[in-house]
C-alpha positions as CSV (number, residue, x, y, z in Angstrom):
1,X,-4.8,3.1,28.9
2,X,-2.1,5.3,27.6
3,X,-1.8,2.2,25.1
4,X,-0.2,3.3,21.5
5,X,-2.5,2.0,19.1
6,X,-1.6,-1.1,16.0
7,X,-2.9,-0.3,12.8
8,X,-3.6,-2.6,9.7
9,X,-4.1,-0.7,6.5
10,X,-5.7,-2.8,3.7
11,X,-6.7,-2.6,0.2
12,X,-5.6,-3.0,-3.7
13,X,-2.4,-1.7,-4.3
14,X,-2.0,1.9,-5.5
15,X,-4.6,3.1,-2.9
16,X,-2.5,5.4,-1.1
17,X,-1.5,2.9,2.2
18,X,2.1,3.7,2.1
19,X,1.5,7.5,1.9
20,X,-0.7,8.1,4.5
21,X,1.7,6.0,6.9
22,X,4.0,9.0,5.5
23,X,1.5,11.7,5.8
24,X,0.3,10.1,9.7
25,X,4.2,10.2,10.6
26,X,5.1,13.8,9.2
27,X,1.8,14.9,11.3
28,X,3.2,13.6,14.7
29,X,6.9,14.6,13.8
30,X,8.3,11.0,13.6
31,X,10.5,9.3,11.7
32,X,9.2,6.6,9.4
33,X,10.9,3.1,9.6
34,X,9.8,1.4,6.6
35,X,10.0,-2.1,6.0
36,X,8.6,-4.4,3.1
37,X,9.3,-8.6,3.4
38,X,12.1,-8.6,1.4
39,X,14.1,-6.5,4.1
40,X,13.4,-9.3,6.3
41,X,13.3,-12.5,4.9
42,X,16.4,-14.3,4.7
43,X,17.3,-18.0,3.3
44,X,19.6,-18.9,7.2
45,X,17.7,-20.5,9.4
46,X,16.8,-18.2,12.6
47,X,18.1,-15.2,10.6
48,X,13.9,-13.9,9.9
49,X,13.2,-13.9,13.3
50,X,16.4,-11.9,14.0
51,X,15.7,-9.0,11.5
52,X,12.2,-9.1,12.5
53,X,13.3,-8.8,16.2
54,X,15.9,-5.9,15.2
55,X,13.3,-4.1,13.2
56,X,11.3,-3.2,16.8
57,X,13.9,-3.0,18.8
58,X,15.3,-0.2,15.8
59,X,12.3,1.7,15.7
60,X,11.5,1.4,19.9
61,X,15.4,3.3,20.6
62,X,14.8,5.7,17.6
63,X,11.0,6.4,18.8
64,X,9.8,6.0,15.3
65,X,6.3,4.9,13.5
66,X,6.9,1.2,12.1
67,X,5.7,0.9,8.9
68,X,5.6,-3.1,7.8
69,X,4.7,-3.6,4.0
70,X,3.3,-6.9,3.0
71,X,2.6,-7.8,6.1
72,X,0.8,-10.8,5.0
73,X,4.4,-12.6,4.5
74,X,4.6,-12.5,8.0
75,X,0.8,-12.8,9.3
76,X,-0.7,-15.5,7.0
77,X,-3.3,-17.8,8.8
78,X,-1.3,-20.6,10.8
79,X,-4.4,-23.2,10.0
80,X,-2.3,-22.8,5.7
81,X,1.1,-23.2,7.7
82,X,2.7,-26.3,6.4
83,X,6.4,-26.0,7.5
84,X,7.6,-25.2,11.0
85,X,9.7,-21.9,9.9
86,X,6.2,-20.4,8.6
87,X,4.9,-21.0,12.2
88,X,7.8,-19.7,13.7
89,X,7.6,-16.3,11.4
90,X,4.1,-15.8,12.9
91,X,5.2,-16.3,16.2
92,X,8.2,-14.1,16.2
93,X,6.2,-11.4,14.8
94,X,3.5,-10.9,17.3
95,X,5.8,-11.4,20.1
96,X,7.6,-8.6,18.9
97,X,4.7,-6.9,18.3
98,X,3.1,-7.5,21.7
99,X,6.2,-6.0,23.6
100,X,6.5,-3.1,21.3
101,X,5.3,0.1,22.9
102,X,5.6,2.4,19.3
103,X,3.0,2.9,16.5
104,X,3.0,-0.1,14.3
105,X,1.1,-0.1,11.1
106,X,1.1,-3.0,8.7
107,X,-0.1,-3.0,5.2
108,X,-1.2,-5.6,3.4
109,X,-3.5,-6.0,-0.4
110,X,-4.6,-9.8,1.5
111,X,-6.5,-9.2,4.2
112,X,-8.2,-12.4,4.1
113,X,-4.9,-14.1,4.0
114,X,-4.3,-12.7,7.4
115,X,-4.2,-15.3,11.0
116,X,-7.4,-14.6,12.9
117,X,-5.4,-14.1,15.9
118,X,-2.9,-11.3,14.6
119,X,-5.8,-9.5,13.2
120,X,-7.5,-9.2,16.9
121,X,-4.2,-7.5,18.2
122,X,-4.9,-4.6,15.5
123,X,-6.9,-1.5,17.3
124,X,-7.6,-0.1,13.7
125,X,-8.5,-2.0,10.9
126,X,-8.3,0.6,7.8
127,X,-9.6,0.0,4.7
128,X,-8.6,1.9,1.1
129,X,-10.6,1.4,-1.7
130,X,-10.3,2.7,-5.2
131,X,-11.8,6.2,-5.9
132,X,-15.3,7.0,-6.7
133,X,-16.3,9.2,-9.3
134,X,-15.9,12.4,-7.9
135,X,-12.5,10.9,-6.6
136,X,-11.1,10.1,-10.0
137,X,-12.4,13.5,-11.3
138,X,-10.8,15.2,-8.6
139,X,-7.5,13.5,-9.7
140,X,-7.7,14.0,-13.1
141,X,-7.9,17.8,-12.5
142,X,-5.4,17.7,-9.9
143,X,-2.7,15.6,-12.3
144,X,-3.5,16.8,-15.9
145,X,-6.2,19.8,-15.8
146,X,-4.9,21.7,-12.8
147,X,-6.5,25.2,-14.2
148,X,-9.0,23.9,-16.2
149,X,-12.6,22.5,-16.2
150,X,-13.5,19.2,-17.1
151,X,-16.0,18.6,-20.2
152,X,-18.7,16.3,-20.0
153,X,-17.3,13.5,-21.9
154,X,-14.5,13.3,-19.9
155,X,-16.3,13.2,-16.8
156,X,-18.9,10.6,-18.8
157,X,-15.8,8.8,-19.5
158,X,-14.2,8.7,-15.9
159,X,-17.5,8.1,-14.4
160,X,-17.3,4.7,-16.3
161,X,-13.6,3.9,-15.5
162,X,-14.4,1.8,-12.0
163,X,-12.0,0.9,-10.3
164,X,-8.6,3.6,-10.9
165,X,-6.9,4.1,-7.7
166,X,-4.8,7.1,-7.1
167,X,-1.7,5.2,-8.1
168,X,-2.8,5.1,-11.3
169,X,-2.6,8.6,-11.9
170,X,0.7,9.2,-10.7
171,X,2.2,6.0,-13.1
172,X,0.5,7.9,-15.8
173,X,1.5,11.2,-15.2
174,X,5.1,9.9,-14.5
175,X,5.0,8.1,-18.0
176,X,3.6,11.5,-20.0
177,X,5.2,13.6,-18.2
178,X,7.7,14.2,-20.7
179,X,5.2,15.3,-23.3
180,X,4.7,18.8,-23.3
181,X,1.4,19.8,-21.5
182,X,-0.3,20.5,-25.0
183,X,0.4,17.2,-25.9
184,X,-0.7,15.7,-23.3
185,X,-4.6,15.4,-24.4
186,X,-7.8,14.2,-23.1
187,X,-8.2,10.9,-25.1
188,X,-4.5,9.8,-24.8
189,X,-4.6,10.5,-20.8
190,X,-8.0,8.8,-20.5
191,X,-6.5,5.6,-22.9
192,X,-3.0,5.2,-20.5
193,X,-5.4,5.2,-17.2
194,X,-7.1,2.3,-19.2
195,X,-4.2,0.9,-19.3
196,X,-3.0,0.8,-16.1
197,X,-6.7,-0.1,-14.8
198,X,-6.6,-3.2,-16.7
199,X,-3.2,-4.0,-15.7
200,X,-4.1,-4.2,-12.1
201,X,-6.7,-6.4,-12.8
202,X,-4.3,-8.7,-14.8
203,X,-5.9,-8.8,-18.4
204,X,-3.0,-7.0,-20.2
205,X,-1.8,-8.2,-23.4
206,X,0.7,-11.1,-23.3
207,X,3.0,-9.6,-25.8
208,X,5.0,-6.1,-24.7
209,X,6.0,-4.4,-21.5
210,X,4.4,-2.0,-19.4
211,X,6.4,0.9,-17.6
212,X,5.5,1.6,-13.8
């Protein structure tokens, strides 16, 4: 049909959405127009629906891939809608998005938050999921053991560490990577992707911060 395609992206955070929007737009030499809810929403009435309505018409004239983040702000099943500006949020959106003649991808970690009827418009429905074993070993060697080999407990150990996403490697090598590569060992690597994999998950402890 000659039709550009709409593509929903879903999946925990820290997957890798947001960068292969990037990596998808560097591959067909376009510019990226990114956009998260908080570029959008605004406390006047009517002023939404005009920043969702310049957001195409921005990325239409400058022939770029638009990239909507939390797309479930904007997308959330009408049958939850209790007040007529969430209705009219919906509305605007796929109005907008049924004139625009671009890529659009949307991202969202609530899929089943999403109205039936916006989900139909989506060509491609992509899911991420966190890594597999072989996935997280890949990373590790990748992040922390780039010319080394892995030994067998740390594999052991990573094999039982359901659940990391690739995310969680790059928050932990961002938060050692002041450390000396010496310093930087096995057990202490393996503890901080802990960490951050019960983080997600929202079990961490009540007392303290966390760096991310």
């Amino acid at each position: 049909s000659g039709e550009l395609p709409n593509l929903i992206f879903y999946g925990p955070s820290g997957t890798g959405k947001t960068e292969y929007a990037r990596y998808i737009a560097g591959l067909l030499g376009r510019e990226l127009v990114y956009k998260r809810a908080s570029d959008l929403f605004d406390p006047y009435v009517g002023m939404t629906e005009q920043h969702i309505r310049e957001m195409f018409r921005t990325a239409s004239q400058q022939q770029a891939i638009l990239f909507v983040d939390e797309a479930d702000s904007f997308l959330r099943t009408r049958e939850k809608a209790s007040r007529s500006w969430e209705l009219s949020f919906v509305n605007e959106f796929l109005t907008n998005m049924e004139n625009f003649r671009g890529i659009l991808i949307c991202c969202t970690n609530l899929k089943d938050e999403l109205d039936p009827a916006s989900l139909r418009r989506f060509q491609w429905k992509v899911g991420f999921q966190a890594l597999d074993a072989a996935g997280r070993e890949r990373l590790f060697r990748r992040y922390f053991r780039p010319r080394g080999t892995l030994s067998k407990p740390i594999r052991e150990r990573l094999a039982g560490m359901d659940g990391l996403v690739p995310g969680d490697f790059h928050a932990v090598n961002l938060r050692l990577g002041f450390l000396p590569v010496a310093a930087r060992a096995s057990e202490l690597v393996l503890a901080e992707l802990d960490k951050e994999r019960v983080l997600r998950k929202g079990k961490q402890d009540p007392v303290g911060f966390a760096c991310g």
